[in-house]
C-alpha positions in Angstrom: -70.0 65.2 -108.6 -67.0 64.9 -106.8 -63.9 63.1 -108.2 -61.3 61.6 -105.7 -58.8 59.2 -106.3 -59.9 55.5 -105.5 -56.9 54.7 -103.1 -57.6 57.5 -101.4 -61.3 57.3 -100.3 -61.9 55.7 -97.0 -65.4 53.7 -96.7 -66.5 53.9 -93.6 -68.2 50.6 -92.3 -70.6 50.2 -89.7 -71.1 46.1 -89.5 -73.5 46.0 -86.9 -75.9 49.4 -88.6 -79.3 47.5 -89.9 -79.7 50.6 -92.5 -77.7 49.6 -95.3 -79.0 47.6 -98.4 -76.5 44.9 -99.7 -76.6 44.6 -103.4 -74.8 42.8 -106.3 -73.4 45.6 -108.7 -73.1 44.5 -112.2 -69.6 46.5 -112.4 -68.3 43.0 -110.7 -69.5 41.0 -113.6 -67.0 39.8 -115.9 -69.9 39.5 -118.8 -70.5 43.1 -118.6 -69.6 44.8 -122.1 -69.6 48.3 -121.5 -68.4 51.0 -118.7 -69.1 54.7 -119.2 -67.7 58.0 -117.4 -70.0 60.4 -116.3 -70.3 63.9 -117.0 -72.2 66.7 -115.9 -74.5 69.4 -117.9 -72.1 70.7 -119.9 -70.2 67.5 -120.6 -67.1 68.1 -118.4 -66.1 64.2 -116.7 -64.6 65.7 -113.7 -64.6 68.2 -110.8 -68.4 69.3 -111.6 -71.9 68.3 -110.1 -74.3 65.9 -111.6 -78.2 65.7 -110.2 -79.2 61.9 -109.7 -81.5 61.8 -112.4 -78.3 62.4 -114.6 -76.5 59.4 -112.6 -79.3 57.0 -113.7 -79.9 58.1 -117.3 -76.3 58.4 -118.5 -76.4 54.5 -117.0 -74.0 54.6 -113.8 -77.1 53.6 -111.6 -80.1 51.1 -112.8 -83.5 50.7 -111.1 -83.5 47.4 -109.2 -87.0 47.3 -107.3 -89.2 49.1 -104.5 -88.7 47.9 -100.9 -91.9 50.0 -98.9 -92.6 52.3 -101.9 -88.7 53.0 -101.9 -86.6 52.7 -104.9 -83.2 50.5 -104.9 -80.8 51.5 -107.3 -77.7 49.5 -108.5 -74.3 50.4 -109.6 -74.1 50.3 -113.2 -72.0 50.6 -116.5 -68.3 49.8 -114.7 -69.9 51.3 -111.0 -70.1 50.1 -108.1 -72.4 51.1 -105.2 -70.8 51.7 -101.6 -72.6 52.7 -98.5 -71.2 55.1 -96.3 -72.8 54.4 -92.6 -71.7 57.6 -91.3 -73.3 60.1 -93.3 -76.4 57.4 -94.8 -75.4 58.1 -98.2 -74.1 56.2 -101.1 -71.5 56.8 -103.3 -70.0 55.0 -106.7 -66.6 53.9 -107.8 -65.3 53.3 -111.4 -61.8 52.0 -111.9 -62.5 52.0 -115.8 -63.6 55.9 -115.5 -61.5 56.5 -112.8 -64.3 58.2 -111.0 -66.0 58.3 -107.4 -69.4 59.9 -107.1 -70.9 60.9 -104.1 -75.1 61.4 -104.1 -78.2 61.1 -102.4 -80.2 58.6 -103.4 -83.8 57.1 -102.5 -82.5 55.2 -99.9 -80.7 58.2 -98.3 -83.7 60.5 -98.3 -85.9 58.3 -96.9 -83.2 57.3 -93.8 -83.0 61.1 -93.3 -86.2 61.5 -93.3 -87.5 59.1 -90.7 -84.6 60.4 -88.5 -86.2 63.3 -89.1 -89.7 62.2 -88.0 -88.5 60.3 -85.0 -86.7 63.3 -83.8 -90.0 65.1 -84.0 -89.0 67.6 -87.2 -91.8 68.4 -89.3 -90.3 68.8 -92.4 -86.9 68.5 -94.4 -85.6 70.3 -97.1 -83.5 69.6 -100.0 -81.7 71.9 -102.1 -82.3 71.0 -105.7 -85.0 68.0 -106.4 -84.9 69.4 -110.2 -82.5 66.2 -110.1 -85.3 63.7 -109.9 -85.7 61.2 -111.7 -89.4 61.5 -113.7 -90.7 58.7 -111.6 -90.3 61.1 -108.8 -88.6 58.5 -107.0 -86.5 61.2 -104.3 -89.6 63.0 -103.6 -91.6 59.6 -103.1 -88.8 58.5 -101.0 -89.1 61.9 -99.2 -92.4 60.6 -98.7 -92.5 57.3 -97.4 -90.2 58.4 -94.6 -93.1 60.5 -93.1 -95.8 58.3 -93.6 -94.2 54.8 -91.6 
């Protein structure tokens, strides 16, 4: 996890990029009780990484659905989800926890990976998938980007 400051991370926007998933983050919704702050392994809320099966479980993320055996995820618990078109990853913001998350997700892998597979790599390699989720859904998503 990296922490930054809120006024000081720049989303970059690509309007006309056909990649990105537009989704409505329960972080915007008034109704919504509780917000959390994440933390990593050994409970520290800043500074630290946190694998993305620890992003959904301590509740910043929630399972939405499966678009072509891929899973959407939501921001969650005070998050919100942003897309950065430059890099194809998504991150979170949190003005209650004061946090900003950057991650792979799903979504992410499976982009990569069919860039990958277009440019006629054949294979990819992650550095840690101990951080999936146990519906396997990185390594599915890893996956479906080969097989379409």
């Amino acid at each position: 996890m990296i922490t930054r400051s809120k006024t000081t991370l720049r989303q970059r926007q690509d309007p006309d990029s056909g990649d990105s998933l537009t989704f409505q983050d329960d972080a915007r919704n008034p109704q919504q009780k509780s917000t959390i702050t994440l933390k990593d392994s050994n409970g520290n809320p800043s500074g630290a990484q946190i694998q993305f099966n620890s992003i959904v479980d301590q509740g910043a993320l929630m399972f939405v659905n499966s678009t072509n055996g891929v899973s959407n995820f939501v921001g969650y618990g005070g998050f919100t989800r942003f897309w950065d078109s430059c890099s194809s990853t998504p991150f979170l913001v949190s003005p209650y926890s004061n946090q900003v998350v950057t991650y792979d997700d799903p979504q992410s892998l499976n982009i990569k990976t069919k860039f990958a597979k277009q440019a006629g790599i054949l294979g990819v390699a992650v550095w840690d998938i101990s951080g999936d989720t146990k519906q396997s859904d990185l390594i599915d998503a890893l996956w479906q980007g080969f097989q379409n």
